[in-house]
C-alpha positions as CSV (number, residue, x, y, z in Angstrom):
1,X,122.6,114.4,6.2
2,X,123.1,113.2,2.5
3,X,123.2,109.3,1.6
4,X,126.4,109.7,0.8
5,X,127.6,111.4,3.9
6,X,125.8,108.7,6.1
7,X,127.4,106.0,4.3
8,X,130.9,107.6,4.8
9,X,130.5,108.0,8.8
10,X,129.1,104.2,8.8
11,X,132.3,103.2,7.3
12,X,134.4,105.4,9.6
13,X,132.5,103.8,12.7
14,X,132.9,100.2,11.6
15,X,136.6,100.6,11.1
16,X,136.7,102.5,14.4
17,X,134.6,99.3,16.2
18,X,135.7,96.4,14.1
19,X,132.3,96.3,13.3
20,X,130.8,94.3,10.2
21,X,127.1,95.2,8.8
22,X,124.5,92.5,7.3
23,X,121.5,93.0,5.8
24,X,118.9,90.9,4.7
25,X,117.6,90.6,1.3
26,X,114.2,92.0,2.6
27,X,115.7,95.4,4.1
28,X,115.2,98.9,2.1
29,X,117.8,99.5,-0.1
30,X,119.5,102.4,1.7
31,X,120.1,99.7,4.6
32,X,121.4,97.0,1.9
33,X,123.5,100.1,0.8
34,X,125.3,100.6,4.2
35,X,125.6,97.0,4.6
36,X,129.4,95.0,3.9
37,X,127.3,91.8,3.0
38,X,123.8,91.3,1.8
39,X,121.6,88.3,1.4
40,X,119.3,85.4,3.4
41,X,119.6,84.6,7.2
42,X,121.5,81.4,7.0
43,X,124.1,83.1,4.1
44,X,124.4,86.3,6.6
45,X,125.5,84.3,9.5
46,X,127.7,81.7,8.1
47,X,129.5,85.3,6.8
48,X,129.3,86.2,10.4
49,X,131.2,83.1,11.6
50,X,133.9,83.8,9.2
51,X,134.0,87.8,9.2
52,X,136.9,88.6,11.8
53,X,135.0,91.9,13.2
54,X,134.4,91.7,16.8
55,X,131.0,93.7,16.5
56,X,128.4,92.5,14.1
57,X,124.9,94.5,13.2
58,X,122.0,91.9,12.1
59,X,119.9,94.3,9.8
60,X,117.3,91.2,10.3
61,X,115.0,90.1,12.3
62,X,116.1,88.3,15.9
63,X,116.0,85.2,15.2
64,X,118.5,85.4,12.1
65,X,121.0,87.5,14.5
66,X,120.6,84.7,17.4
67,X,122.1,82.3,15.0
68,X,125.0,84.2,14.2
69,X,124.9,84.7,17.7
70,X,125.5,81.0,18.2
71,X,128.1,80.7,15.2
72,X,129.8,83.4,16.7
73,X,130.4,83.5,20.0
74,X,132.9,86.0,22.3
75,X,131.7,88.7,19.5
76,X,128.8,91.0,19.9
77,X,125.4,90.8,17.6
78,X,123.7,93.7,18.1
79,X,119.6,93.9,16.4
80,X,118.9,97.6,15.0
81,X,115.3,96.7,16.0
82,X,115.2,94.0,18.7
83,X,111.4,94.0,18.3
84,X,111.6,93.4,14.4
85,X,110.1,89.9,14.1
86,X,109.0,87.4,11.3
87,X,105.5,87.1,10.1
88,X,105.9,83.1,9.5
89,X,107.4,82.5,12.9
90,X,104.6,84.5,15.2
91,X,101.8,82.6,12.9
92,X,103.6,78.9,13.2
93,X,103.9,80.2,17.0
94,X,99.9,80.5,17.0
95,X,99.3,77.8,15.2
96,X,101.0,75.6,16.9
97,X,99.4,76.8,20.4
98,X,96.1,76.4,19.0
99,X,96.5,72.7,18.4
């Protein structure tokens, strides 16, 4: 399947599920291509909160789609990768265990 081809049944499935895509800055570009709004985790879910799509895919990690989560709630946030984590949290997690 050609980018172009992808991108065109993404945007038939998000009309199709009232579905919205974010990215995060961080995310390879063919993933910031497919996405309706790209930038950082507090930008992409204060777009969530005001985006009226009833199904919203976090290209992030899961913290970032837990607070849309919050902002947003009677819609579904759904994680492409619900093991995709941040570096900075797991370390502060360690560090802060170690003390």
């Amino acid at each position: 399947m050609t980018h172009e081809s992808l991108i065109e049944k993404l945007s038939r499935l998000k009309a199709q599920r009232r579905a919205v895509i974010l990215a995060h800055n961080y995310q390879r570009p063919e993933v910031q291509d497919a996405a309706d709004y790209v930038g950082d985790s507090l930008g992409l879910s204060r777009q969530a909160a005001v985006t009226q799509a009833e199904v919203i895919l976090f290209c992030g990690v899961d913290f970032m789609a837990e607070t849309a989560a919050i902002l947003c709630p009677g819609r579904k946030v759904l994680v492409p990768d619900p093991r995709a984590g941040c570096r900075w949290r797991i370390w502060s997690a360690r560090a802060n265990s170690a003390r």
